[in-house]
MDAnalysis code that builds the backbone (N, CA, C; Angstrom):
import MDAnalysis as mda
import numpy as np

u = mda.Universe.empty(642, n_residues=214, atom_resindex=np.repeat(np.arange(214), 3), trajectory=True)
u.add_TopologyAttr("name", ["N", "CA", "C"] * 214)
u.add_TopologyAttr("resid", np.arange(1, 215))
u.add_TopologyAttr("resname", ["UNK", "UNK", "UNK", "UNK", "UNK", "UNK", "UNK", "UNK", "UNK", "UNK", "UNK", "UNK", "UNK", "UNK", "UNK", "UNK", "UNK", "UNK", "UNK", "UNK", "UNK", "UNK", "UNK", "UNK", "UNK", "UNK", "UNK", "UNK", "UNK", "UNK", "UNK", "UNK", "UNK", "UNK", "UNK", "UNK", "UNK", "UNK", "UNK", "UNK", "UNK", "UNK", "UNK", "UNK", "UNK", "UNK", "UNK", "UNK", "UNK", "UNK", "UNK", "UNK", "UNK", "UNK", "UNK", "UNK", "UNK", "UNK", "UNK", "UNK", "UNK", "UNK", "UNK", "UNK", "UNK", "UNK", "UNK", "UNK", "UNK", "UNK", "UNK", "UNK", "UNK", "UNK", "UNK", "UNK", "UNK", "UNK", "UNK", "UNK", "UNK", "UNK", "UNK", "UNK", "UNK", "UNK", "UNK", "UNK", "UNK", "UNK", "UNK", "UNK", "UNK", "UNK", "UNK", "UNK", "UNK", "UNK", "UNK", "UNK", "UNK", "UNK", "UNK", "UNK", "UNK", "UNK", "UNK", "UNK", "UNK", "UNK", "UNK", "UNK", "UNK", "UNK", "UNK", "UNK", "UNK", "UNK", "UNK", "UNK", "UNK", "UNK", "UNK", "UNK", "UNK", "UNK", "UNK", "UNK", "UNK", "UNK", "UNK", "UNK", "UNK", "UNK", "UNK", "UNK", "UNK", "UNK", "UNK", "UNK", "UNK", "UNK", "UNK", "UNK", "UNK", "UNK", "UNK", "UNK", "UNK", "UNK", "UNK", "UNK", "UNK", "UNK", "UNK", "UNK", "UNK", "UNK", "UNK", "UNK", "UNK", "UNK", "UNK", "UNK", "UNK", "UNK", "UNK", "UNK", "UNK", "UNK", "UNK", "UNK", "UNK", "UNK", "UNK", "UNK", "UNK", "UNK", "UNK", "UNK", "UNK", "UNK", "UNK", "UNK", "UNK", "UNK", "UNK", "UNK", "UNK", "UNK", "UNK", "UNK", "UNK", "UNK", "UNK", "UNK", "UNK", "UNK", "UNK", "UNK", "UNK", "UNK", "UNK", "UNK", "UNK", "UNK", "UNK", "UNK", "UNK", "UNK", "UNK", "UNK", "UNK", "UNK"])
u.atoms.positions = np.array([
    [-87.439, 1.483, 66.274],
    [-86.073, 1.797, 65.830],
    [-85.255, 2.331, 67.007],
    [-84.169, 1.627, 67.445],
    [-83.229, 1.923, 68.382],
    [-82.480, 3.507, 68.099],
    [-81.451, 4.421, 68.659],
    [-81.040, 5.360, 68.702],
    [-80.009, 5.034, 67.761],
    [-79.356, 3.631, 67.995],
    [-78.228, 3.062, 67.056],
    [-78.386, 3.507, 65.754],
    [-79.909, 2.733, 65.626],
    [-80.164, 2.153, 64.152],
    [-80.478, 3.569, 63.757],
    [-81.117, 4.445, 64.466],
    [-81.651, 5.910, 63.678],
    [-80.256, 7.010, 62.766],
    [-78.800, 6.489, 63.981],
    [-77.916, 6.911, 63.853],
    [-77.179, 6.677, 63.131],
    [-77.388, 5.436, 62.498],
    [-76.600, 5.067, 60.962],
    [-77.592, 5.396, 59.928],
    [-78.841, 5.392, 59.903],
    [-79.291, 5.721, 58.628],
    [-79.002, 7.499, 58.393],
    [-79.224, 7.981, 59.615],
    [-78.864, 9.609, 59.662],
    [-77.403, 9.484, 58.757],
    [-77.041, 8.930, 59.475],
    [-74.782, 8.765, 58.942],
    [-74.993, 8.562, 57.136],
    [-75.671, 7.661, 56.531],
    [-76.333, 7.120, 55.814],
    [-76.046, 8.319, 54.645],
    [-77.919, 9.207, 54.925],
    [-78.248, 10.477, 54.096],
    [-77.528, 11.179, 54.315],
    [-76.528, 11.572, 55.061],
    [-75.662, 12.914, 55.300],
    [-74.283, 12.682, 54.513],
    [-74.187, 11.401, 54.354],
    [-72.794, 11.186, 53.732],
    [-73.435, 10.909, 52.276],
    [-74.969, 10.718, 51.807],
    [-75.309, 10.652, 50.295],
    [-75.244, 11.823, 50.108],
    [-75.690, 12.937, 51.102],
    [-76.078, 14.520, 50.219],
    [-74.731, 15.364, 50.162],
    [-73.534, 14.523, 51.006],
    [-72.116, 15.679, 51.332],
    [-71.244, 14.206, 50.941],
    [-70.903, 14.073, 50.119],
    [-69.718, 12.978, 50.006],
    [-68.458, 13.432, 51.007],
    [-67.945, 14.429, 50.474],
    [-66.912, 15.083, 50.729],
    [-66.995, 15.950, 52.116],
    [-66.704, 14.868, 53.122],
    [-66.959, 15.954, 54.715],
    [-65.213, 16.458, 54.484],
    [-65.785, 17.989, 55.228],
    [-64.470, 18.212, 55.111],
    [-64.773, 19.533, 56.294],
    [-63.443, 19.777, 56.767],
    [-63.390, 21.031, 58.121],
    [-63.606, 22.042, 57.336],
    [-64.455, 23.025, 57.727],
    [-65.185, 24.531, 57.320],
    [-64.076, 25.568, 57.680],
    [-63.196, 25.068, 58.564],
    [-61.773, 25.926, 58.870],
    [-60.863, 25.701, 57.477],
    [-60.260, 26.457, 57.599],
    [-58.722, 26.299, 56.310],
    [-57.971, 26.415, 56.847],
    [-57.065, 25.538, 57.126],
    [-55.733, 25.449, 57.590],
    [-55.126, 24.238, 56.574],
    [-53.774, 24.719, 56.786],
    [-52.821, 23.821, 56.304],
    [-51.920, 22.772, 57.404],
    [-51.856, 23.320, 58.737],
    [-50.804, 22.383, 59.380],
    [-51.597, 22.354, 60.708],
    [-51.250, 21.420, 61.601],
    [-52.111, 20.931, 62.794],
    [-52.592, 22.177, 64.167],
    [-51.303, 22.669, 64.262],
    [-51.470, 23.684, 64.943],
    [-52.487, 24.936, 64.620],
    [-52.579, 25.324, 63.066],
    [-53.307, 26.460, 62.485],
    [-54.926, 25.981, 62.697],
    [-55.045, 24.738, 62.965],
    [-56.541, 24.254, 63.125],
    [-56.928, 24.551, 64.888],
    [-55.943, 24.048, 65.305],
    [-56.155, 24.399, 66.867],
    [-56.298, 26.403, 66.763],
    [-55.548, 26.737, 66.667],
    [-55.880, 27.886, 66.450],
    [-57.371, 28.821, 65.758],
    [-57.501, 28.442, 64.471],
    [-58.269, 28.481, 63.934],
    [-59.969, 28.326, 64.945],
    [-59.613, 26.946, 65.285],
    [-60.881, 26.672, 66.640],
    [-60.844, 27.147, 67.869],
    [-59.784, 27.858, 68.358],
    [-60.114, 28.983, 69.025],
    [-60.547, 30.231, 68.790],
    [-60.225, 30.585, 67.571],
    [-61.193, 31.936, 67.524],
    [-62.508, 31.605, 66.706],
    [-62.833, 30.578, 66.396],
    [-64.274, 30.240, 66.196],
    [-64.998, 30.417, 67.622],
    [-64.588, 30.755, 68.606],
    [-65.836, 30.689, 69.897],
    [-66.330, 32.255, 69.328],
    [-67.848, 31.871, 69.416],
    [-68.546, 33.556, 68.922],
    [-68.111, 33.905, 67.937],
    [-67.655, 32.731, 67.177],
    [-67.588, 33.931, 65.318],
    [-67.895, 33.113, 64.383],
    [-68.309, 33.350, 63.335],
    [-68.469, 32.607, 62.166],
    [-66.623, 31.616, 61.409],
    [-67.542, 30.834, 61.008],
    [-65.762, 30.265, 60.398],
    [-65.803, 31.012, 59.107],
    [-66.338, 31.600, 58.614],
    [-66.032, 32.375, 57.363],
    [-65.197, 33.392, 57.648],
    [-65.568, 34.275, 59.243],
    [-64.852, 35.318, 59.472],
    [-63.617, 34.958, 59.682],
    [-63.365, 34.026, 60.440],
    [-62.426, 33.049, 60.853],
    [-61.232, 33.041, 59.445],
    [-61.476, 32.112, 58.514],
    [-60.908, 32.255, 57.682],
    [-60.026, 33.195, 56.637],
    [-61.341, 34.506, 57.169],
    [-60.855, 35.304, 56.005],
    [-59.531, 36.058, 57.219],
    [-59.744, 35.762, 59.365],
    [-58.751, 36.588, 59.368],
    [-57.367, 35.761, 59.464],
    [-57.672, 34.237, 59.018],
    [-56.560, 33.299, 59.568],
    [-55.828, 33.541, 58.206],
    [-55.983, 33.910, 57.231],
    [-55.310, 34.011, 55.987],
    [-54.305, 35.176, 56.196],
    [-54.201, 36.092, 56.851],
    [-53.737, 37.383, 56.774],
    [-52.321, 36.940, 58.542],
    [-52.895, 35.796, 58.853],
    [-52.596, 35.618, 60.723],
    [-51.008, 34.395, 60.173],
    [-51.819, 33.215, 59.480],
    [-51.145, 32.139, 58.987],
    [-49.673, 32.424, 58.064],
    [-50.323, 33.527, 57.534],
    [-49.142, 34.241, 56.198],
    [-48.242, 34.375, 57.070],
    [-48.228, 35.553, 58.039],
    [-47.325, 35.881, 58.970],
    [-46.287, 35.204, 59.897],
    [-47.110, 34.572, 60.871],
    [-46.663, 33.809, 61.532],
    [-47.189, 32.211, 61.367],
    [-45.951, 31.713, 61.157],
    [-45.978, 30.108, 59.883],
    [-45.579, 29.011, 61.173],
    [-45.292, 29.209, 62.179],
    [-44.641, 28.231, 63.318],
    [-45.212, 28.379, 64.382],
    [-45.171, 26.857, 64.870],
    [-45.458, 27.101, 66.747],
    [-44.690, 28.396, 67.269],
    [-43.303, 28.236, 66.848],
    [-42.702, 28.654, 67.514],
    [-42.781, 30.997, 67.198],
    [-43.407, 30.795, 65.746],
    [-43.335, 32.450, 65.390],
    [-44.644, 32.797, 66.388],
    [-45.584, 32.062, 66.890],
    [-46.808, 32.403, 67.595],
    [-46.166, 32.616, 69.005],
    [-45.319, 31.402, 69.698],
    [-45.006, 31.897, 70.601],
    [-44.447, 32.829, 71.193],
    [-43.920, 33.458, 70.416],
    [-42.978, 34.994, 70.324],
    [-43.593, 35.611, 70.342],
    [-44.648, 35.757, 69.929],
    [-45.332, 36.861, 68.928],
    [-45.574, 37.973, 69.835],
    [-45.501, 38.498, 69.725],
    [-46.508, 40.158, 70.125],
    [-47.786, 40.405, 70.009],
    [-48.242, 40.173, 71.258],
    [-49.413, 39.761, 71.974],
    [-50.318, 41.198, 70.864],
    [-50.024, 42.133, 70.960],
    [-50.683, 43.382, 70.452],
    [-50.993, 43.178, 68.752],
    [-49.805, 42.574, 68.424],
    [-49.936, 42.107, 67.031],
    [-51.085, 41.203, 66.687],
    [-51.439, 40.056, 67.551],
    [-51.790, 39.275, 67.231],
    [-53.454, 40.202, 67.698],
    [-53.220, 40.877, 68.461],
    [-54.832, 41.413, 68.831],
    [-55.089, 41.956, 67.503],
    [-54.422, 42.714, 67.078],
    [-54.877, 43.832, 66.047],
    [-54.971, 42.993, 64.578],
    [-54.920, 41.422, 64.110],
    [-55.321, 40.993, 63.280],
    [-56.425, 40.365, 63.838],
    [-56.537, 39.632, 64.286],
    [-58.247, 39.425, 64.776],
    [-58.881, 39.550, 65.442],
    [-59.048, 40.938, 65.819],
    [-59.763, 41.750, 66.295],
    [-61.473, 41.572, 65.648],
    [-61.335, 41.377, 64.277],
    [-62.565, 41.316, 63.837],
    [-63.184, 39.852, 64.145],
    [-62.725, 38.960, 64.807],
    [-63.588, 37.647, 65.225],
    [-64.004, 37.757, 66.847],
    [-63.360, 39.194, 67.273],
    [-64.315, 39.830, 68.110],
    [-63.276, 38.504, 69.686],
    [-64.159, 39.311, 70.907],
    [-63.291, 38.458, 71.936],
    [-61.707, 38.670, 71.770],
    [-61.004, 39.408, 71.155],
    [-59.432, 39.484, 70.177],
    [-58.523, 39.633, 71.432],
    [-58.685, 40.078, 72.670],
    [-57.854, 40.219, 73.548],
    [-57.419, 38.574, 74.685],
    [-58.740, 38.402, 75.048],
    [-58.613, 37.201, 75.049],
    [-58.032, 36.296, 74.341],
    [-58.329, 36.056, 73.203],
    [-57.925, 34.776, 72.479],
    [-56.704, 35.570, 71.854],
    [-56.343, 36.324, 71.924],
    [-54.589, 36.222, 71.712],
    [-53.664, 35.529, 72.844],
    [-54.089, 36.302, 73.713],
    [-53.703, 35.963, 74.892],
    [-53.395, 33.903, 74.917],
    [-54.490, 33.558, 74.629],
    [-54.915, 32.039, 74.374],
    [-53.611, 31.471, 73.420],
    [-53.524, 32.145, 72.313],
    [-53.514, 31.758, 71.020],
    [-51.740, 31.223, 71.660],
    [-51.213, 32.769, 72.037],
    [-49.860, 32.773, 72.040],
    [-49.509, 31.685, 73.635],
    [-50.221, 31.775, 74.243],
    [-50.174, 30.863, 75.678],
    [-50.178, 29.478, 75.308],
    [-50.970, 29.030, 74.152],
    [-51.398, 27.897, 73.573],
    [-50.057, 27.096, 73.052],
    [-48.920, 28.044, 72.267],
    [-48.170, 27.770, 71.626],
    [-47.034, 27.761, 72.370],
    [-47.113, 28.797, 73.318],
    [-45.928, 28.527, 74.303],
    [-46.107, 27.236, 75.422],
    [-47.058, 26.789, 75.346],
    [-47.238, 25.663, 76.164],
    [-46.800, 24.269, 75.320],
    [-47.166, 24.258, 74.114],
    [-46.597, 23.333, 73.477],
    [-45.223, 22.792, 73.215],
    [-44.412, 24.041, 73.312],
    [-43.363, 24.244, 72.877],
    [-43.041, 23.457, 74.297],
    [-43.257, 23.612, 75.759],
    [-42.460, 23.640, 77.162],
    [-43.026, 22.410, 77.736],
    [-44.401, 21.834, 77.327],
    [-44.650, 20.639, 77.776],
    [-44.680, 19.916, 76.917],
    [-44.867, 19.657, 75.682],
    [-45.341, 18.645, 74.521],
    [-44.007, 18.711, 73.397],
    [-43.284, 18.919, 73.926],
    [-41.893, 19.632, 72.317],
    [-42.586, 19.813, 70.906],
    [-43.004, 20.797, 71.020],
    [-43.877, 21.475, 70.276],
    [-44.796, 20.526, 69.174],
    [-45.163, 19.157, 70.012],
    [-45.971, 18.384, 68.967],
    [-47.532, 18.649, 69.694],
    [-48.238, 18.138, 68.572],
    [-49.743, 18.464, 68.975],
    [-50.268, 17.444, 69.962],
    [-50.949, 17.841, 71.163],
    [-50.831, 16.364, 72.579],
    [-52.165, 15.410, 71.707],
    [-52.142, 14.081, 71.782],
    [-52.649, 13.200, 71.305],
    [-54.229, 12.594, 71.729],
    [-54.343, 13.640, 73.092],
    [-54.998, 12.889, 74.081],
    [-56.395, 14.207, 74.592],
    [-57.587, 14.073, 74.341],
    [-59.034, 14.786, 74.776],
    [-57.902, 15.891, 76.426],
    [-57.434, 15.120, 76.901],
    [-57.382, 15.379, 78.455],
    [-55.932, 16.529, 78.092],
    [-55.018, 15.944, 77.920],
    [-53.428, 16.710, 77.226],
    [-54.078, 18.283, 76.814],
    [-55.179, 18.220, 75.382],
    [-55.300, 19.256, 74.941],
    [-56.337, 19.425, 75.886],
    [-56.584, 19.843, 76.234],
    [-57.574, 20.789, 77.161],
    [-56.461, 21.265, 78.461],
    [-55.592, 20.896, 78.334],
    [-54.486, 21.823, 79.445],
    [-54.320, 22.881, 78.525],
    [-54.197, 22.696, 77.294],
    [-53.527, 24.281, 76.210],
    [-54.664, 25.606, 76.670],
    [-53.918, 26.625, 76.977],
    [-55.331, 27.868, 77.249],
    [-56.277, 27.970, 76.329],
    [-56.834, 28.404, 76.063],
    [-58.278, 28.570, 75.237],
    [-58.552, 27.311, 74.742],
    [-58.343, 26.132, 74.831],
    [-59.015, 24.734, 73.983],
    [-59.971, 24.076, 74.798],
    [-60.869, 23.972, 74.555],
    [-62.093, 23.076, 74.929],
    [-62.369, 22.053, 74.774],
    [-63.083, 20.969, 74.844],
    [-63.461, 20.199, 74.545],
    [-64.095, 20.019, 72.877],
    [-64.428, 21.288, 72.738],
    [-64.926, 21.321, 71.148],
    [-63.888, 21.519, 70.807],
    [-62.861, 22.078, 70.311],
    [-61.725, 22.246, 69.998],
    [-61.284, 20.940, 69.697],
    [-60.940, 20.694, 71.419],
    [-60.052, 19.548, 71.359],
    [-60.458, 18.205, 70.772],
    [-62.018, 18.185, 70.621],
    [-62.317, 17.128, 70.010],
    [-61.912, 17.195, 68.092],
    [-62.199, 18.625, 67.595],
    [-61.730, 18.789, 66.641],
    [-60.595, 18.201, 66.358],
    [-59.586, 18.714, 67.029],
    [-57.826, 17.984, 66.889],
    [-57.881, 16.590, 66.697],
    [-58.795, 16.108, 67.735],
    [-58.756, 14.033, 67.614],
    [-58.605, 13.723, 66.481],
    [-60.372, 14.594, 65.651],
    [-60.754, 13.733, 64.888],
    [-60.184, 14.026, 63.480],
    [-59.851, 15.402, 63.013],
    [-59.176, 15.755, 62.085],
    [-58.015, 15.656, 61.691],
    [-56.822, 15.937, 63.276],
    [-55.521, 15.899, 63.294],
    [-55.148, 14.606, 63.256],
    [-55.297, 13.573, 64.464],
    [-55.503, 12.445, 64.848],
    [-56.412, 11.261, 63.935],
    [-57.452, 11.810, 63.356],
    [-58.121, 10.653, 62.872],
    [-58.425, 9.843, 64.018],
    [-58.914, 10.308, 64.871],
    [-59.270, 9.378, 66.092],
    [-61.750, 9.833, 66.164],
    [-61.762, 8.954, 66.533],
    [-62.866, 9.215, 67.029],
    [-63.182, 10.429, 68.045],
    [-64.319, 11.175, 67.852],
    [-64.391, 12.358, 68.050],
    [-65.655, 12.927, 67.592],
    [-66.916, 13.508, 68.599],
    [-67.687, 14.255, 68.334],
    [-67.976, 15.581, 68.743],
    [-67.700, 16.874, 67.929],
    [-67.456, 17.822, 67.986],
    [-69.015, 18.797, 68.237],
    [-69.138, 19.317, 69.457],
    [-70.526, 19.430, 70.092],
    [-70.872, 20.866, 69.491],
    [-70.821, 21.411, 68.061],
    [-71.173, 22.892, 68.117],
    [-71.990, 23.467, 68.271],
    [-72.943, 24.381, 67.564],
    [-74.285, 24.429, 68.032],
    [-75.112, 24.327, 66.589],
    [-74.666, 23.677, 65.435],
    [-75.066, 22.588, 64.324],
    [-75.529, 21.122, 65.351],
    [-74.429, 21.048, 65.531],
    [-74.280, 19.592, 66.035],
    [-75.597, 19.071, 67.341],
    [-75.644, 20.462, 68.029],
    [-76.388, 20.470, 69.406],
    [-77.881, 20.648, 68.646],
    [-78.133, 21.298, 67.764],
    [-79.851, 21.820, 67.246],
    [-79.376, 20.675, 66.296],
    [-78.814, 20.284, 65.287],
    [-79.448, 19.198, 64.571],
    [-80.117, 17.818, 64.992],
    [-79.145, 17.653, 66.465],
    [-79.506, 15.937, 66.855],
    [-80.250, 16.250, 68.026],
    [-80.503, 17.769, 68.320],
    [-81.942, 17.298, 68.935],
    [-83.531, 17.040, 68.584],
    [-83.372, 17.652, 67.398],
    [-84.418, 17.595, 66.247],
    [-84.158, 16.408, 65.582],
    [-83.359, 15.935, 65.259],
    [-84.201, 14.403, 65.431],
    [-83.732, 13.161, 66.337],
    [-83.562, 13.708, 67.239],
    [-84.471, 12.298, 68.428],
    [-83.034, 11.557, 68.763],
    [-81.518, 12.536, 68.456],
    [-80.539, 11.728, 69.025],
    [-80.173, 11.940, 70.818],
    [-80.353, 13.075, 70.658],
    [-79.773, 13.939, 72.142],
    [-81.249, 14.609, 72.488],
    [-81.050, 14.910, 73.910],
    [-82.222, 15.220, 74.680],
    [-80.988, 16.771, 75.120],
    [-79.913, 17.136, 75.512],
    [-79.726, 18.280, 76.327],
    [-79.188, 19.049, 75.375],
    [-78.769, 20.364, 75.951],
    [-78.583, 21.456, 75.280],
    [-77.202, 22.001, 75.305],
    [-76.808, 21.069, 76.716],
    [-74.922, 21.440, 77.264],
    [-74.017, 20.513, 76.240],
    [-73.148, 20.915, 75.638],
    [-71.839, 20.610, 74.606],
    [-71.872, 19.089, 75.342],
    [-71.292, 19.487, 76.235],
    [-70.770, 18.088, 76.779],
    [-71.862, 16.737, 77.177],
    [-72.844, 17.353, 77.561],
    [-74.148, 16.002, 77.990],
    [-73.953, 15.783, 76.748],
    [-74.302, 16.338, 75.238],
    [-74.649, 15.817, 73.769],
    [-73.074, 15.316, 73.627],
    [-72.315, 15.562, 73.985],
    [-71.149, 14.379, 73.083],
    [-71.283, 13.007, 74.137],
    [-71.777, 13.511, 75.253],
    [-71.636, 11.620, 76.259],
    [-73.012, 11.112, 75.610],
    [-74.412, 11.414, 75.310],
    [-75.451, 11.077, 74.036],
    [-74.860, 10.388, 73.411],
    [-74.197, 11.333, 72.590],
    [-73.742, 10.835, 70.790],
    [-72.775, 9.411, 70.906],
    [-71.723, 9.756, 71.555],
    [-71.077, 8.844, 71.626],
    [-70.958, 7.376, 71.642],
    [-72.350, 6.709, 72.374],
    [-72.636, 4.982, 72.528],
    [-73.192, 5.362, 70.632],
    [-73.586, 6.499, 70.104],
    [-74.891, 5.761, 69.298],
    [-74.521, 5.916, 67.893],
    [-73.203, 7.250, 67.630],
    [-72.861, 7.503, 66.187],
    [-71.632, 6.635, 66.486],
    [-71.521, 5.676, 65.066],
    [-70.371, 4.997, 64.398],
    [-68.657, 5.759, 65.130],
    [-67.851, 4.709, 65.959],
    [-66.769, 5.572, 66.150],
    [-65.998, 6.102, 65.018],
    [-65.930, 4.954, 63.647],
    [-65.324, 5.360, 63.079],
    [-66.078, 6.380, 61.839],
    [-67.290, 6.806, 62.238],
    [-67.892, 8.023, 61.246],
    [-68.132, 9.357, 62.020],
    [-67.734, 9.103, 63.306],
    [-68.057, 10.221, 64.126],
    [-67.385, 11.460, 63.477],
    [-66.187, 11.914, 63.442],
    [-65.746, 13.291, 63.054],
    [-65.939, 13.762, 61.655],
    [-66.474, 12.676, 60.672],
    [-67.045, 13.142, 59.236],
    [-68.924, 13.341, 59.417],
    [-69.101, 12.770, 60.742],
    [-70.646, 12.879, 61.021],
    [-70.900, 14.185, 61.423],
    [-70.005, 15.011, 62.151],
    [-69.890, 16.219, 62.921],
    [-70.096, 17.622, 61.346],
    [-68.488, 17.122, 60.360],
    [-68.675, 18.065, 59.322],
    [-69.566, 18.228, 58.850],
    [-70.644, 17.121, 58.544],
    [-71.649, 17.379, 57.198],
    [-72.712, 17.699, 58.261],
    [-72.611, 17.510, 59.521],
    [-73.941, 18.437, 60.092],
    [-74.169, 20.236, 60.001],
    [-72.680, 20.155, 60.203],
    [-71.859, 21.868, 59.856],
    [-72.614, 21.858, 58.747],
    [-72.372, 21.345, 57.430],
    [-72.997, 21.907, 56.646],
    [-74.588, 21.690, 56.118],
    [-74.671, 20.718, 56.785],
    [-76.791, 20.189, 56.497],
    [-77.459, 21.592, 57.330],
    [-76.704, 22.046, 58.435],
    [-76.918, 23.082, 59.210],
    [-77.045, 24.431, 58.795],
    [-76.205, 24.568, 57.552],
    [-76.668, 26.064, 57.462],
    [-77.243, 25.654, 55.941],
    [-77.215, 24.218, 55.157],
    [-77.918, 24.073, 54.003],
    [-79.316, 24.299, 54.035],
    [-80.263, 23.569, 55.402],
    [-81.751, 22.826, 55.286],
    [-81.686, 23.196, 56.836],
    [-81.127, 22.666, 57.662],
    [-81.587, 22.719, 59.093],
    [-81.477, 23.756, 59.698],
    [-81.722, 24.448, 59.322],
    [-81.349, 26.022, 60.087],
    [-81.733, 26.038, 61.371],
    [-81.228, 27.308, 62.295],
    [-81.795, 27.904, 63.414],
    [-83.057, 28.200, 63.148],
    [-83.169, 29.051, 62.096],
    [-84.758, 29.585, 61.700],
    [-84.980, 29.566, 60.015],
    [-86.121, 29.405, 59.802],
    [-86.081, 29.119, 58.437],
    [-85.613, 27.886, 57.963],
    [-86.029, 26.784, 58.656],
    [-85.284, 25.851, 58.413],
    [-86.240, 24.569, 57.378],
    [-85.401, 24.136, 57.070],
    [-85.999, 24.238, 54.867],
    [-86.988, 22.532, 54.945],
    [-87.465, 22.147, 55.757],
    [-87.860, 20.694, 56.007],
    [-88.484, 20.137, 54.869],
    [-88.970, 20.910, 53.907],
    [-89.581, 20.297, 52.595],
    [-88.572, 19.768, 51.523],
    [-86.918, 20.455, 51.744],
    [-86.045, 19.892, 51.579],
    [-85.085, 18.499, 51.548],
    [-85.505, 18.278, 53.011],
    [-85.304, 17.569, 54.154],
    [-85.159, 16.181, 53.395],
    [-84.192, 15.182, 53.901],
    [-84.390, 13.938, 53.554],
    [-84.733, 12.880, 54.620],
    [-84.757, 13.838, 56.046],
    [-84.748, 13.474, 57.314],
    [-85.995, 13.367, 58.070],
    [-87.151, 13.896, 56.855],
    [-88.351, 14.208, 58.119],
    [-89.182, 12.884, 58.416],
    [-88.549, 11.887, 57.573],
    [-89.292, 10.246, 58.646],
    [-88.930, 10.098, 59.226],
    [-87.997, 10.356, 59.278],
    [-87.114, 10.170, 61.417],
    [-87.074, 10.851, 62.155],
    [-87.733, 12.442, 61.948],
    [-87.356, 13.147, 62.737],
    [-88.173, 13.929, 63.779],
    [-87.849, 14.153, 64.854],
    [-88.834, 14.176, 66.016],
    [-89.440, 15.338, 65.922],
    [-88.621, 16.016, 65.546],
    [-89.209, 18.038, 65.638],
    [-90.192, 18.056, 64.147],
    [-89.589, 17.079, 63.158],
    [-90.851, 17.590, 62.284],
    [-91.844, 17.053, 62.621],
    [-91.976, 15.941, 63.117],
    [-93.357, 15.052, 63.373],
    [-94.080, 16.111, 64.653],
    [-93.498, 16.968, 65.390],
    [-94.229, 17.393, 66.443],
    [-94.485, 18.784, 65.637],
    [-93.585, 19.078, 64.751],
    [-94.366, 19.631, 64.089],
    [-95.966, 19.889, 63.231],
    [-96.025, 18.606, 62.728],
    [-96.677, 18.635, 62.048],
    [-98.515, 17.963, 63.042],
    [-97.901, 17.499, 63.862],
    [-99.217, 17.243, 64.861],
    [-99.767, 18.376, 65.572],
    [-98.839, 19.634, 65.615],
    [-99.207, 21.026, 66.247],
    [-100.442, 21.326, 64.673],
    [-99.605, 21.331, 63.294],
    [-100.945, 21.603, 62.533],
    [-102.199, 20.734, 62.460],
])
């Protein structure tokens, strides 16, 4: 079985057990997602959520972020931790949009990664959610699920999206990314991870080396 072929039947069971892929962020408008995926570095998206609800209410525009008061914006998410930084980001992010892009969201992997705090994970987010463009979003679901079974060999964000890329479907890639998010904290865990569950363990490399260690 080729990497291809392993990679559509994976696409396969993940879209039978999650019909509904969908972003673990809550946002309503394009920008609140870019945002949103910046203060996901080092935090849970739950925390995320609960402080983008209190962040989003407030300030509703590119343009109310770019104004904003840098102190303000520390002292609401503060609790996703890193808060000085990624304000800093948040409001730099928006004022950049506004002065190079007329405040539309840039279309292009290369465009968004000029915005301060956006990454490549980020920015792949935007493709594939905002854009509907092809897009594999390297988190660390994404990085421990497909090395356990037998898609990706490295551990760096970026080696696993140049991997993924020849071998997951372009056009299933950014709904392939969500339901790993969630197969990830359903069955595949970091630890404790539920393999008797599993609909994956004929294909999959870590259980089989598993099970030859017993």
């Amino acid at each position: 079985m080729t990497k291809k072929e392993k990679a559509v039947i994976i696409c396969d069971r993940l879209e039978q057990r999650y019909p509904d892929a969908r972003c673990s962020l809550i946002y309503k408008k394009p920008h609140e997602l870019m945002i949103a995926g910046r203060l996901s570095a080092q935090c849970t998206d739950a925390r995320v959520n609960i402080v983008t609800k209190e962040l989003f209410e407030k300030y509703k525009t590119i343009g109310d972020f770019a104004n904003a008061d840098i102190a303000d914006i520390e002292r609401i998410i503060m609790p996703c931790g890193l808060y000085k930084t990624k304000a800093q980001s948040i409001v730099g992010m928006c004022q950049k949009l506004l002065s190079d892009f007329g405040g539309e969201i840039p279309k292009t992997i290369d465009e968004l990664t000029t915005l301060p705090g956006i990454g490549r994970k980020t920015a792949n987010l935007i493709m594939g959610d905002v854009h509907h463009k092809p897009a594999i979003v390297t988190d660390t679901h994404c990085i421990r699920i497909c090395g356990r079974l037998g898609l990706s060999k490295s551990k760096e964000p970026a080696k696993v999206e140049q991997e993924l890329l020849p071998v997951i479907p372009k056009e299933r890639s950014s709904d392939f990314c969500h339901r790993l998010v969630m197969f990830g904290r359903d069955v595949c865990k970091a630890r404790g991870e539920k393999c008797a569950e599993c609909e994956m363990t004929d294909i999959c490399t870590y259980f089989k080396s598993k099970q030859k260690i017993k």
